[in-house]
C-alpha positions as CSV (number, residue, x, y, z in Angstrom):
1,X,3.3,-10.5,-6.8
2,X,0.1,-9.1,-4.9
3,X,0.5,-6.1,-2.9
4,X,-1.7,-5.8,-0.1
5,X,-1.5,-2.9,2.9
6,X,-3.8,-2.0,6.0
7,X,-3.5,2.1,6.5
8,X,-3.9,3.3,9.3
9,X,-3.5,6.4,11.8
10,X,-0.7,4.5,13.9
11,X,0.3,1.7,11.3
12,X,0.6,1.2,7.5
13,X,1.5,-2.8,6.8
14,X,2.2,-3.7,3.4
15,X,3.0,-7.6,2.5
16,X,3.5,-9.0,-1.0
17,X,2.3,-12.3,-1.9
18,X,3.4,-14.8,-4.3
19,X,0.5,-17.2,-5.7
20,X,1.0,-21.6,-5.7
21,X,-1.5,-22.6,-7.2
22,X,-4.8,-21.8,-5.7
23,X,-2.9,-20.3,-2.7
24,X,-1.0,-17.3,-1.8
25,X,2.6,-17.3,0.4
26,X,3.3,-13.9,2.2
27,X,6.8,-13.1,0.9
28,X,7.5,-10.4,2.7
29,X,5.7,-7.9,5.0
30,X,6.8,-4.5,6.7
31,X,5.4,-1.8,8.7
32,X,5.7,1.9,8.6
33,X,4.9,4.5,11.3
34,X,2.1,6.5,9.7
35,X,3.0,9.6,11.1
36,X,6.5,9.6,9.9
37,X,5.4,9.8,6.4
38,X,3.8,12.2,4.3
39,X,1.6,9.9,2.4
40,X,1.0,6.7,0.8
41,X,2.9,7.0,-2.5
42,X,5.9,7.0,-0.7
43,X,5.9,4.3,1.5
44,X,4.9,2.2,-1.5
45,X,7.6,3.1,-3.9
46,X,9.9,2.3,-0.8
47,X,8.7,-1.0,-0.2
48,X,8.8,-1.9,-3.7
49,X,12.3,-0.6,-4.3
50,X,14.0,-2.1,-1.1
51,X,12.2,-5.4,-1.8
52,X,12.8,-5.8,-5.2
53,X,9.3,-6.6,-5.7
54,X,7.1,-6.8,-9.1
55,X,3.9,-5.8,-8.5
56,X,1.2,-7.2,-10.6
57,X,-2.0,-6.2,-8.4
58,X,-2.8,-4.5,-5.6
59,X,-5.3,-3.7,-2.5
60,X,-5.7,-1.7,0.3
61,X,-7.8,-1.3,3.1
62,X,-7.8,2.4,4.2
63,X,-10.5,3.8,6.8
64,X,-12.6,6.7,4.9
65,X,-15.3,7.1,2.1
66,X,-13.9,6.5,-1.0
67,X,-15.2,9.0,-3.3
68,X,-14.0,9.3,-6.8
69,X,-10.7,7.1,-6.5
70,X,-9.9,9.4,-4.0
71,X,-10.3,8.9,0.4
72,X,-9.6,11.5,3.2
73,X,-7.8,8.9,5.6
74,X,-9.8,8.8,9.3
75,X,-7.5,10.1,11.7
76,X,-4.3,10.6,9.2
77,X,-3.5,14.3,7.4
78,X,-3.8,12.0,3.8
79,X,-5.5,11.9,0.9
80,X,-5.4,8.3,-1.0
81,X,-5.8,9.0,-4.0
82,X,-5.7,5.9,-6.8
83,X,-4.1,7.2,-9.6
84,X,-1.2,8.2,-7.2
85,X,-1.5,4.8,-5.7
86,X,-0.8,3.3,-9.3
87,X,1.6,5.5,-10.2
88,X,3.7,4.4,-7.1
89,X,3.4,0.9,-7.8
90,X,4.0,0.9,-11.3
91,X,6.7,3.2,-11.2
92,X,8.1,1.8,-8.2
């Protein structure tokens, strides 16, 4: 499956995808309050373990300079930060 989430201040969506062929199917997709959660990580290893999901990519979309794998979220007390990111999904 592909992972793919839009963080925001208000909103973090996530929706997994499943490829046919040349073309991808939206499994399942799920938002999360931003402000009820302390970070990224978390959400993730949620929506992977209450799915039941294998994740074999993902991508986000998060609003901030990334700098070093690493991106002070606009308007959000986070700090995306890819290794954590992976750590989630993989160990999710």
């Amino acid at each position: 499956m592909i992972l793919a989430g839009e963080i925001g201040a208000t909103r973090t969506r996530l929706a997994a995808f499943e490829t046919q062929g040349n073309q991808l199917q939206c499994a399942v997709e799920k938002t999360y309050m931003s402000q009820q959660h302390d970070g990224l990580p978390g959400i993730l290893a949620h929506f992977i373990k209450t799915e039941g999901i294998p994740v074999h990519s993902a991508c986000f979309g998060v609003a901030g300079p990334v700098i070093d794998r690493r991106v002070k979220a606009t308007n959000l007390p986070w700090i995306v930060d890819a290794a954590a990111v992976a750590a989630a999904v993989i160990g999710g």
